[in-house]
C-alpha positions in Angstrom: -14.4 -191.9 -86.4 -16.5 -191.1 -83.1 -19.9 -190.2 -83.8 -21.3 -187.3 -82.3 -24.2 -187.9 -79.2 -27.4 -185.3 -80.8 -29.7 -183.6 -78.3 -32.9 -182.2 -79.6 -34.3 -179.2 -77.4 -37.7 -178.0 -77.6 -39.8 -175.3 -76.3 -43.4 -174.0 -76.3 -42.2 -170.7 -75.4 -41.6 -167.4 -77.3 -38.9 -166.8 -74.8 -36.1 -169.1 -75.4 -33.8 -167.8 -72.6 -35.1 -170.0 -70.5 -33.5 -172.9 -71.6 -30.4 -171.4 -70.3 -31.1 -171.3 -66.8 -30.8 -174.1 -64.4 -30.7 -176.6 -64.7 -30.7 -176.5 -68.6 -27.4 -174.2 -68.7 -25.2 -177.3 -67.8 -26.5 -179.5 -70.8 -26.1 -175.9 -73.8 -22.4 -175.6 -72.7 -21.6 -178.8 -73.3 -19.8 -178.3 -76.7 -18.8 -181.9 -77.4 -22.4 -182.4 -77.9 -24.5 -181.6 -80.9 -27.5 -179.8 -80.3 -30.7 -179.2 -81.9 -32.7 -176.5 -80.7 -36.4 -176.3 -81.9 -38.6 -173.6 -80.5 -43.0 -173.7 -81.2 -44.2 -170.6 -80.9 -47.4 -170.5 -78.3 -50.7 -171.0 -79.1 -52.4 -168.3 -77.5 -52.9 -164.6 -79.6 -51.7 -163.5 -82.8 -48.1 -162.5 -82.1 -46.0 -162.0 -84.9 -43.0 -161.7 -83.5 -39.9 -163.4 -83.6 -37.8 -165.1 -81.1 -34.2 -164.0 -80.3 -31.8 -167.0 -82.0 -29.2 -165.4 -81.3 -29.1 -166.7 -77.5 -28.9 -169.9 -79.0 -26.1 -169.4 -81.3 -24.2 -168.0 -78.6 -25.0 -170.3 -75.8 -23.0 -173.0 -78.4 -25.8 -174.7 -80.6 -25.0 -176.1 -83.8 -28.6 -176.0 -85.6 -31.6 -173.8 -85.0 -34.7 -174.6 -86.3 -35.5 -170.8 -88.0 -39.5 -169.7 -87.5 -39.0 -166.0 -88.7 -42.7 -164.6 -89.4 -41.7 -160.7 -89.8 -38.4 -158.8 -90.7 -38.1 -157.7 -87.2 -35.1 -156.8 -85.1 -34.6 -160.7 -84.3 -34.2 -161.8 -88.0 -32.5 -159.1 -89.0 -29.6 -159.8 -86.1 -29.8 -163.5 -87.6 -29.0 -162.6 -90.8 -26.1 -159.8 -90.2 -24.6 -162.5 -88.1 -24.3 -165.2 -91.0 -24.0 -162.2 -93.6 -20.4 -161.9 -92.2 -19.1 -165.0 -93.8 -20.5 -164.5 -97.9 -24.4 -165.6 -96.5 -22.9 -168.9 -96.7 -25.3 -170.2 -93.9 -21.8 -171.2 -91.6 -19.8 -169.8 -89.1 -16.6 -171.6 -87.6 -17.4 -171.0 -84.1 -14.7 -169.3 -81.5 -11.7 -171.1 -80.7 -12.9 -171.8 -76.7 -16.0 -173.2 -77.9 -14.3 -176.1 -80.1 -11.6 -176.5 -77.4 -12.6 -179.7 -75.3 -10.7 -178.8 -72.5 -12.9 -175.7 -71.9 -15.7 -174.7 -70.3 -18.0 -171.5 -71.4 -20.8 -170.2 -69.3 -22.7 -167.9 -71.5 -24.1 -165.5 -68.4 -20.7 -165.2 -67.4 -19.9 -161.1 -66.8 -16.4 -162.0 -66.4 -13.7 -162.5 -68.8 -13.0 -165.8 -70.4 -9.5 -167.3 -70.0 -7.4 -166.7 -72.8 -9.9 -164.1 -74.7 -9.3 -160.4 -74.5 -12.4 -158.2 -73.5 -12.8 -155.1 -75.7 -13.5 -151.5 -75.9 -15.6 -150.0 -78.0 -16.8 -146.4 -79.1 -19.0 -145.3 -81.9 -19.5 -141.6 -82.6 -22.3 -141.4 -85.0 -21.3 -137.9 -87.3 -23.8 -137.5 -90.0 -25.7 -139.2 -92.5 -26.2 -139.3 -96.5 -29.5 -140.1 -98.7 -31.5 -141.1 -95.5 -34.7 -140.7 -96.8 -36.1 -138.1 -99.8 -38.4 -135.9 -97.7 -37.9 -133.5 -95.0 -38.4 -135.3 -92.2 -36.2 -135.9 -89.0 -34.3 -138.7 -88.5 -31.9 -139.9 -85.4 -29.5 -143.2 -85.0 -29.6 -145.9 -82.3 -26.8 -148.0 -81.5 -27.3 -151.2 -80.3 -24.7 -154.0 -79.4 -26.2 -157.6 -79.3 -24.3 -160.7 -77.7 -23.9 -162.1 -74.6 -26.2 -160.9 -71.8 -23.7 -159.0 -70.5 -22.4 -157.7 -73.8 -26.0 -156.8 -74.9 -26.9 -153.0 -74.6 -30.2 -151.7 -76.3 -32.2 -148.6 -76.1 -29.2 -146.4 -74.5 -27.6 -144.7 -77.3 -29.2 -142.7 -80.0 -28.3 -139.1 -81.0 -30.7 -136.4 -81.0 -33.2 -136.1 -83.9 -31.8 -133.3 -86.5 -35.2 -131.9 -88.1 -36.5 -131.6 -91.5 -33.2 -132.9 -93.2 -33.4 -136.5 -94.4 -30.7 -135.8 -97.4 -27.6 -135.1 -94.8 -28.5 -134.4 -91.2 -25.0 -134.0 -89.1 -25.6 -135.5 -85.9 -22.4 -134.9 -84.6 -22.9 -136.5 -81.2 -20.2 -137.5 -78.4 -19.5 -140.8 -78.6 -21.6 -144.0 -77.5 -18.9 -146.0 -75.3 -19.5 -149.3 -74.9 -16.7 -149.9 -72.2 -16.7 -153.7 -71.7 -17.5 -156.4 -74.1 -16.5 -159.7 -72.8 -16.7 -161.7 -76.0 -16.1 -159.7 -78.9 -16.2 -162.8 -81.3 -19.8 -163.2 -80.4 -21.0 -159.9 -80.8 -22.6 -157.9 -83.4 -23.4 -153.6 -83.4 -26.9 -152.8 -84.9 -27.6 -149.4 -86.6 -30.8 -148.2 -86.7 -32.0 -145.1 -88.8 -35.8 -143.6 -87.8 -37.3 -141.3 -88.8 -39.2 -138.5 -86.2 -42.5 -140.5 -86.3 -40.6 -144.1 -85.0 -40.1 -145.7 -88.8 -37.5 -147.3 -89.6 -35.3 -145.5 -92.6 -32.3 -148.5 -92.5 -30.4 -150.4 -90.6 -27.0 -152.3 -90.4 -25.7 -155.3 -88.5 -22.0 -155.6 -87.9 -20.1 -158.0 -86.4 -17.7 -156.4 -83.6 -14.7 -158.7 -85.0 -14.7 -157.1 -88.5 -14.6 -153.6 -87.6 -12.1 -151.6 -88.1 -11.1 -148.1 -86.0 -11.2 -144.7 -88.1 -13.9 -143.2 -89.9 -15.9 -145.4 -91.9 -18.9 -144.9 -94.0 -21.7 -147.7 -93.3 -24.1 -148.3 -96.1 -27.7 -149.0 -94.8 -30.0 -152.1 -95.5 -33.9 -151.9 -95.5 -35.4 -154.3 -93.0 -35.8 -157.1 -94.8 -31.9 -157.0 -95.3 -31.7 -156.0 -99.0 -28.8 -153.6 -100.0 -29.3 -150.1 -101.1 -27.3 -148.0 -102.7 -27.0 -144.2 -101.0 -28.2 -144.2 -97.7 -25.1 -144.5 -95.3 -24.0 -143.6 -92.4 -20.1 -141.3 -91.5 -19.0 -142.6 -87.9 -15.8 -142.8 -86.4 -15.1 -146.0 -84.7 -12.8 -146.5 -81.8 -11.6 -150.3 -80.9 -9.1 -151.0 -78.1 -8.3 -153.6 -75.5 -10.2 -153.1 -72.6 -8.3 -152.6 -69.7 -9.4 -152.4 -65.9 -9.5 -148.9 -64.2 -7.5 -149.3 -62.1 -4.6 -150.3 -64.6 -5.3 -147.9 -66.9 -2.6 -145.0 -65.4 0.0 -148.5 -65.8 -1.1 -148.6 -69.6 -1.1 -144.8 -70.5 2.2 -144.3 -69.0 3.3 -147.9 -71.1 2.1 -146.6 -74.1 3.1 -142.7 -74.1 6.0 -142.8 -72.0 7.5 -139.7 -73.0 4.2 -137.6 -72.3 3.8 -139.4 -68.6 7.7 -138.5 -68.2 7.4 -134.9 -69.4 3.7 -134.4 -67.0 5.9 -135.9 -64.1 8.4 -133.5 -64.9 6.2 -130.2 -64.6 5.0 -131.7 -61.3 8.0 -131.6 -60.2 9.1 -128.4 -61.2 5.9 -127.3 -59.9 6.6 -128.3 -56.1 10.4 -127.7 -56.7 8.4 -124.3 -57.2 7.0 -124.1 -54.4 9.8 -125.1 -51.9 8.7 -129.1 -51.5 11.7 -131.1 -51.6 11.4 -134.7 -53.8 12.5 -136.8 -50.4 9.4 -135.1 -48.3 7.0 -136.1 -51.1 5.4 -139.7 -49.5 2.6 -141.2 -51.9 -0.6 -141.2 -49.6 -1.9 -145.2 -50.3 -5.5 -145.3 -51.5 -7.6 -146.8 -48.7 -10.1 -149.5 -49.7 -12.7 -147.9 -50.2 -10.7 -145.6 -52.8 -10.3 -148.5 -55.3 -14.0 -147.9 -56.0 -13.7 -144.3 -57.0 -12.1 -145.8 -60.9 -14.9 -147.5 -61.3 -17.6 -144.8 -61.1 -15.5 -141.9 -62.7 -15.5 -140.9 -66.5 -17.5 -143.5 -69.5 -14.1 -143.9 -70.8 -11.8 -146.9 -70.1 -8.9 -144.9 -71.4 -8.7 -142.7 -67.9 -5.7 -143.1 -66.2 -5.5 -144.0 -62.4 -2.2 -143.6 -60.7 0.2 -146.8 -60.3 1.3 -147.4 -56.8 4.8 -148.1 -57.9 5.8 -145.1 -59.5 7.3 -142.1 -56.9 4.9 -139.5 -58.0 1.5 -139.5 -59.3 0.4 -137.6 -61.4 -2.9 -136.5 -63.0 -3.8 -137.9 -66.7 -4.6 -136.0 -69.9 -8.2 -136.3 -69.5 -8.6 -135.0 -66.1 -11.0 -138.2 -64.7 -8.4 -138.6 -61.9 -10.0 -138.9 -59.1 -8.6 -141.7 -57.4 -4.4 -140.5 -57.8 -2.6 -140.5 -55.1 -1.8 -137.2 -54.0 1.6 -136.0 -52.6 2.0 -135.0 -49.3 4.6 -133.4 -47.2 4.8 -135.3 -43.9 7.9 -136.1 -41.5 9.7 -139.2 -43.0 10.2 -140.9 -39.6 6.0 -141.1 -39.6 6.3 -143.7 -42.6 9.3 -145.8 -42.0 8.2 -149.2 -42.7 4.5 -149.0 -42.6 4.2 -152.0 -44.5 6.3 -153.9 -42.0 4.3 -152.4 -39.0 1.2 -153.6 -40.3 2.3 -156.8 -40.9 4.0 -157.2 -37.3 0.8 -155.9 -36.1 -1.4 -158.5 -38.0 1.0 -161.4 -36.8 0.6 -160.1 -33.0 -2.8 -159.9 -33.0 -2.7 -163.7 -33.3 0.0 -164.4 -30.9 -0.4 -166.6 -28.0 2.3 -167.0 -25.4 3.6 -170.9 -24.6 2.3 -172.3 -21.3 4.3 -171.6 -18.4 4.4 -175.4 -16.5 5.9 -173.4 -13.3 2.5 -171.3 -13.7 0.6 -174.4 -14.0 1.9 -176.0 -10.7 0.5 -172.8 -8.9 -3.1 -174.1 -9.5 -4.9 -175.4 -6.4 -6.0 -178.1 -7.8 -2.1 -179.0 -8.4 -1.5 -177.1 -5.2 -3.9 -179.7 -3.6 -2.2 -182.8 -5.0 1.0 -181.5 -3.6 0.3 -181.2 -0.1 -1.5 -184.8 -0.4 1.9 -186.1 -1.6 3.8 -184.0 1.3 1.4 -185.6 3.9 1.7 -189.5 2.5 5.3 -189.1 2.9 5.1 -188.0 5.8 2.4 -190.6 7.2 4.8 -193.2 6.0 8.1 -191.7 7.5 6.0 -192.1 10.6 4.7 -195.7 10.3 8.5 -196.6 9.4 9.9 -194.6 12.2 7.0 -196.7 14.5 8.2 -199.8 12.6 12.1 -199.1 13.3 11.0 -198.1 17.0 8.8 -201.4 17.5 11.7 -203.6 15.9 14.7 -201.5 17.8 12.5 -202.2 21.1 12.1 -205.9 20.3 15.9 -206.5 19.5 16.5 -204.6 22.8 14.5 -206.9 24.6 16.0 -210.3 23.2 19.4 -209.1 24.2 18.4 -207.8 27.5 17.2 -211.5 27.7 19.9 -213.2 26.6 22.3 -210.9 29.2 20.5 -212.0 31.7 20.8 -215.3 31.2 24.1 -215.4 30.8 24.9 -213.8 34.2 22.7 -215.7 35.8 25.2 -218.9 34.0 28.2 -217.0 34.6 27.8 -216.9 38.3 26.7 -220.5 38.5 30.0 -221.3 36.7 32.5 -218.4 37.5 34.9 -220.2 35.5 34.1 -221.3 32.8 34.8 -219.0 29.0 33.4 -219.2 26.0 35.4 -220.3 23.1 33.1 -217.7 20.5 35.2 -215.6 17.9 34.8 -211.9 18.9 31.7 -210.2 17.6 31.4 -207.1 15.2 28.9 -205.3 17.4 27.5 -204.8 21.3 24.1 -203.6 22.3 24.3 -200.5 24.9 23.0 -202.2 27.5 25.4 -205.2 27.5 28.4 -202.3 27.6 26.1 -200.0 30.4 25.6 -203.4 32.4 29.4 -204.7 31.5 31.1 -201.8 32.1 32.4 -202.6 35.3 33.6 -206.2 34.2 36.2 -206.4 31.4 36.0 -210.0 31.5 32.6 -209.9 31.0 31.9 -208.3 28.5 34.5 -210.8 26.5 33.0 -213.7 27.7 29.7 -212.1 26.5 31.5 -211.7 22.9 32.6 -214.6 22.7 29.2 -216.2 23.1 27.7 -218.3 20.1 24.4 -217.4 20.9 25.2 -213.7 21.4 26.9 -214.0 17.8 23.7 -215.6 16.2 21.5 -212.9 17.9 23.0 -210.3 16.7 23.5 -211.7 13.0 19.5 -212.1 13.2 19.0 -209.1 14.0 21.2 -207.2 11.8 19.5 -209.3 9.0 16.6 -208.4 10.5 17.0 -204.7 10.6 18.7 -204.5 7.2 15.3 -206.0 5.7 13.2 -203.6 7.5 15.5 -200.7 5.9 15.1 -202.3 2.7 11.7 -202.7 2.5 11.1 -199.3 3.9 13.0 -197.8 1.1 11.6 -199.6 -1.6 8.2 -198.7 -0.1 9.2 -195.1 -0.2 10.3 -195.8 -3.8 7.2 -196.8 -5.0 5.4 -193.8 -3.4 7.6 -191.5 -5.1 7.4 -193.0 -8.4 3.4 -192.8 -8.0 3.6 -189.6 -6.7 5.3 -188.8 -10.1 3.0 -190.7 -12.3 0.0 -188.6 -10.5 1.7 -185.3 -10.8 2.3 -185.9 -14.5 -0.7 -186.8 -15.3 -2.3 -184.0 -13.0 -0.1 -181.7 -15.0 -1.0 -182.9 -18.5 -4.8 -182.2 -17.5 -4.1 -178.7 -17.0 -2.1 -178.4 -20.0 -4.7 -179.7 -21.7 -7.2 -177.7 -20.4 -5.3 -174.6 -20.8 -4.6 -175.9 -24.7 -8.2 -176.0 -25.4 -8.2 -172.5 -23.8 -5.8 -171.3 -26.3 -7.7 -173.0 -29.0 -10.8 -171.3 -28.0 -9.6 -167.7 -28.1 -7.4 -168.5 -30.7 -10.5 -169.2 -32.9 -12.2 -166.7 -31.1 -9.9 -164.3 -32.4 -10.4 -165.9 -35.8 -13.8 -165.4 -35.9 -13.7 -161.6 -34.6 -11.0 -161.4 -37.6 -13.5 -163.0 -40.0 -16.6 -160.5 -38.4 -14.4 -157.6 -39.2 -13.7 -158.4 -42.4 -17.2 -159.2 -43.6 -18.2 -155.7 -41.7 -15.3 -154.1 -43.9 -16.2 -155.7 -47.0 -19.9 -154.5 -46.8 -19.4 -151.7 -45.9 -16.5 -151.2 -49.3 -19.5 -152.7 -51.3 -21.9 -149.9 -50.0 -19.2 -147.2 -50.3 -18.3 -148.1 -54.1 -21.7 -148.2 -54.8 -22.9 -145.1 -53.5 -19.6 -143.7 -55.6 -20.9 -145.0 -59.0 -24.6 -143.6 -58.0 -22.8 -140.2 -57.0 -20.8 -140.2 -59.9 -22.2 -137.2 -62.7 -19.9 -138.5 -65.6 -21.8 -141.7 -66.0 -25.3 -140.1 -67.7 -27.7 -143.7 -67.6 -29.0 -145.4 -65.2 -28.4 -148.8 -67.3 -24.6 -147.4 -67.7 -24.9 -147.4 -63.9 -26.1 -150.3 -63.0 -23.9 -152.0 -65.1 -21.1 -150.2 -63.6 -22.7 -151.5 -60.0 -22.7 -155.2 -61.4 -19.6 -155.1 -62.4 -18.0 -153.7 -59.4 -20.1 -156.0 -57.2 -18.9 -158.8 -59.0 -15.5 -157.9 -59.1 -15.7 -157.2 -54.8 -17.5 -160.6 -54.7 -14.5 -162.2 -56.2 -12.4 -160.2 -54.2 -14.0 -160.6 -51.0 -14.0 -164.9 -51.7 -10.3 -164.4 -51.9 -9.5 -162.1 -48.8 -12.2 -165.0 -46.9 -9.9 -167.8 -48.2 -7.1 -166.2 -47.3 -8.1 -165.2 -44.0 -9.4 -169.4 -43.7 -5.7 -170.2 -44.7 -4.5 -167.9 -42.0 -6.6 -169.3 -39.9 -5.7 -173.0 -40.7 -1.9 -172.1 -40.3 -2.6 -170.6 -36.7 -4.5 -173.6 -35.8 -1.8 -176.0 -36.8 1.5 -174.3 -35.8 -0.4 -173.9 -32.5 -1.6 -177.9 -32.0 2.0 -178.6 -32.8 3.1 -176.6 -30.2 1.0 -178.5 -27.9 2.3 -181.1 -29.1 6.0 -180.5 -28.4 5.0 -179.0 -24.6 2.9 -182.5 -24.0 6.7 -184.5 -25.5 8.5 -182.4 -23.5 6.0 -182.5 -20.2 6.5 -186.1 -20.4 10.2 -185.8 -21.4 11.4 -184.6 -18.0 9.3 -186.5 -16.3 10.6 -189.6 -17.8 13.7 -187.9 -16.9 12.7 -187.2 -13.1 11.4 -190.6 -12.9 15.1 -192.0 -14.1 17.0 -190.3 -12.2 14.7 -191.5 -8.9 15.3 -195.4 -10.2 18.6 -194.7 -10.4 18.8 -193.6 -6.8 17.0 -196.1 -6.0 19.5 -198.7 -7.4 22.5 -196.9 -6.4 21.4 -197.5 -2.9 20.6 -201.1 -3.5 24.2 -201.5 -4.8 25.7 -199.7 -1.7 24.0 -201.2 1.1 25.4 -203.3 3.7 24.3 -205.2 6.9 23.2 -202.6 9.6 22.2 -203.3 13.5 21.3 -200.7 16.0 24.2 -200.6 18.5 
């Protein structure tokens, strides 16, 4: 059997809430860990009163050491609370505080998972035997638990005078709306008389109530029964649901009288000439989601649900925030919801880079005509370098001619026993044109045949050469140009990126603007609103709703981050498959010039100038 770790804390303070702030909040929720909690009351005056243990009962401790030093509202909460199970001195505490696999923060103003807030109402009729002389008298209701749950010195009903027997109070009811934790709470009734004494009071837990009328017999302060004085209230328990469900519930739960009030609507516009197809539900904006919060002390008003065709009004006649019908051209809302959404998706559009757009830039523009004029410096060194060569072949034949004239008239008849050649320099045909048999002796000369073998080997080289050296040029030309052209891509990607997060961040601008400006609206609604009487109803009401926008607002952010994310990715991999395919035809490009390059390796022959 695992023994369980003990923790002791101690205080020197009266006020023991402290010990549930930070940083000591993290250490009372842990339930796996049995606590102590000792409080010393302070030194200084002669205060007699007590401290509130029922902070520490709720925050999760298992033992409190008691110091009660008056029969004051503290002890008398302590003992109602353990009164519940036959003064036994133990409770079994609530199912998620023995669970290990949860965690309970005991400021928390938001439901817990898997428990079911409440609704409560108390409407305090009249009372019996409160006291034996004519005095008035008037009740307070209090409800103790949770600091959100905990409402004190709000509702009381209005002092009936001179009858302490049977006053009738006969007030509206006291609506506690919320109560997050109804396990943990308790409702205190308190009976005074007009001069601020105590007469009796109650402490009931919340979870052993029961709705109707009940009669609530009255204990003196010290907790000891009596016998006559009690209280006749009506009590009202329900499961609390949100306002702007509420219309979703009514219409659940009395669907016959939300069928027959949609029915006299629509006799009623039938009535008045308004066809059912011309009747488009008007959406609520968002600042309308506010209005359900700040209308009626109820949570039984209805709101209207989106997904019915018609809204109508509820029973109670708190609707402010239905939908109304209106008569409007059909072709005006075809598809709203899809125009919004194409709208949204535009908004973040950014077209695909144009590479013919990107070869208009000078700076691509510039690297362009440097390529034209290399080329056409070297078509000019190898048109020199042909010349120069052509002139020096034309010499050595010239040469050779002569000297073989100059033989051929020194011996007329001699002939040369050479095979024909394959080809004859111009000037050997201008010079032999007049001499057949010169020109065949010239043919058949072996040094005229090794001359112009050279030099075809020679020239077929210098072609060659050229063309490689034109090759290589071109293929550098192509490796420059790519790489030219994948800087400006890039460039013009980190352009996208910019005003694609600049739109992002004009998106996220306007939606904190919107959201504030929702927050001021809904509050400003609750302030406005006449039905809710306190001003601790209201600022409840303004808690609530600013923690419900918070929660909201952190999920339209993330959202909007998610968005954002998704943008951001689908457009780097875009970049990504423009930079593959940039390089993909250039690879292709370069390819196809190697295999020009090789086809006219395979096909050349030997070439002379003739």
């Amino acid at each position: 059997m695992q023994t369980a770790t003990c923790k002791l804390l101690q205080s020197a303070s009266v006020d023991g809430e402290r010990f549930f702030s930070p940083p000591f909040s993290l250490f009372s929720v842990n339930f796996k860990v049995f606590f102590i909690t000792f409080e010393l009351k302070t030194c200084s005056g002669m205060a007699k009163t007590d401290s509130a243990f029922q902070i520490f009962w709720n925050a999760g401790c298992q033992m409190v050491s008691l110091n009660f030093q008056t029969p004051d509202v503290c002890m008398q909460l302590n003992q109602g609370k353990f009164e519940y199970n036959g003064a036994c001195g133990y409770l079994l505490k609530p199912d998620f505080m023995r669970r290990p696999d949860r965690n309970f923060d005991p400021f928390s103003e938001s439901p817990v998972d898997g428990v079911i807030a409440a609704h409560c109402s108390v409407r305090v009729i009249s009372g019996q035997f409160l006291c034996d002389r004519k005095v008035g008298t008037y009740v307070e209701v209090e409800m103790y638990g949770l600091p959100t749950d905990t409402i004190r010195k709000e509702h009381r009903t209005r002092t009936v005078p001179a009858n302490g027997l049977n006053p009738v109070y006969n007030e509206d009811p006291f609506v506690f709306r919320k109560v997050v934790l109804p396990e943990l709470a308790v409702l205190r009734f308190a009976v005074y008389d007009e001069n601020g004494r105590q007469l009796g009071q109650r402490i009931l837990p919340l979870e052993g109530l029961q709705a109707g009328y009940r009669h609530i017999s009255l204990r003196t302060e010290s907790n000891f029964s009596t016998v006559l004085p009690t209280l006749f209230v009506h009590l009202g328990l329900k499961t609390y649901v949100p306002d702007e469900l509420s219309g979703l519930v009514d219409a659940l739960a009395d669907p016959r009288a939300y069928l027959s009030q949609q029915e006299k609507l629509k006799e009623a516009l039938h009535n008045m000439g308004v066809d059912d197809a011309d009747i488009v539900d008007v959406p609520a904006n968002k600042n309308g989601s506010a209005k359900g919060a700040g209308g009626g002390a109820g949570a039984g008003r209805v709101q209207p649900n989106r997904n019915l065709k018609i809204n109508g009004s509820n029973s109670t006649g708190h609707d402010s925030n239905a939908a109304t019908p209106v008569v409007q051209p059909k072709e005006q809302h075809a598809n709203p919801g899809k125009t919004n959404s194409e709208t949204a998706e535009s908004k973040f559009k950014i077209d695909a880079i144009n590479v013919n757009e990107l070869k208009k830039d000078k700076i691509f523009i510039k690297l362009t005509k440097k390529f034209q004029k290399d080329i056409d410096d070297m078509k000019k060194r190898h048109q020199k370098q042909r010349d120069a060569c052509q002139k020096q072949q034309q010499t050595n034949v010239d040469k050779l001619m002569c000297d073989n004239q100059k033989q051929a008239k020194k011996k007329p008849s001699s002939g040369n026993n050479s095979a024909p050649g394959s080809s004859r320099h111009s000037s050997l045909s201008g010079r032999l044109s007049n001499s057949g048999a010169g020109i065949s002796e010239m043919s058949n000369n072996h040094k005229m045949r090794s001359l112009v073998s050279n030099q075809t080997d020679e020239w077929s080289s210098l072609i060659r050469r050229q063309e490689s050296e034109e090759f290589e040029l071109k293929k550098t030309h192509i490796r420059e140009e790519l790489e030219a052209l994948k800087k400006l891509t890039t460039d013009a990607q980190k352009q996208q990126l910019v005003a694609l997060k600049q739109k992002l961040e004009n998106e996220g601008r306007e939606l904190k603007q919107i959201q504030t400006k929702k927050s001021i609206d809904d509050t400003k609604i609750i302030q406005q609103d006449k039905t809710i009487k306190t001003k601790a109803e209201k600022d409840r009401r303004v808690k609530e709703l600013n923690e419900k926008n918070v929660k909201m607002f952190v999920e339209e952010r993330k959202r909007l981050a998610i968005k954002a994310e998704k943008h951001e990715e689908q457009l780097v991999k875009r970049h990504q498959d423009q930079n593959e395919t940039l390089e993909k035809d250039y690879a292709k490009v370069l390819e196809q010039e190697e295999m020009n390059y090789r086809e006219s390796l395979l096909a050349s022959r030997p070439e002379s100038i003739v």
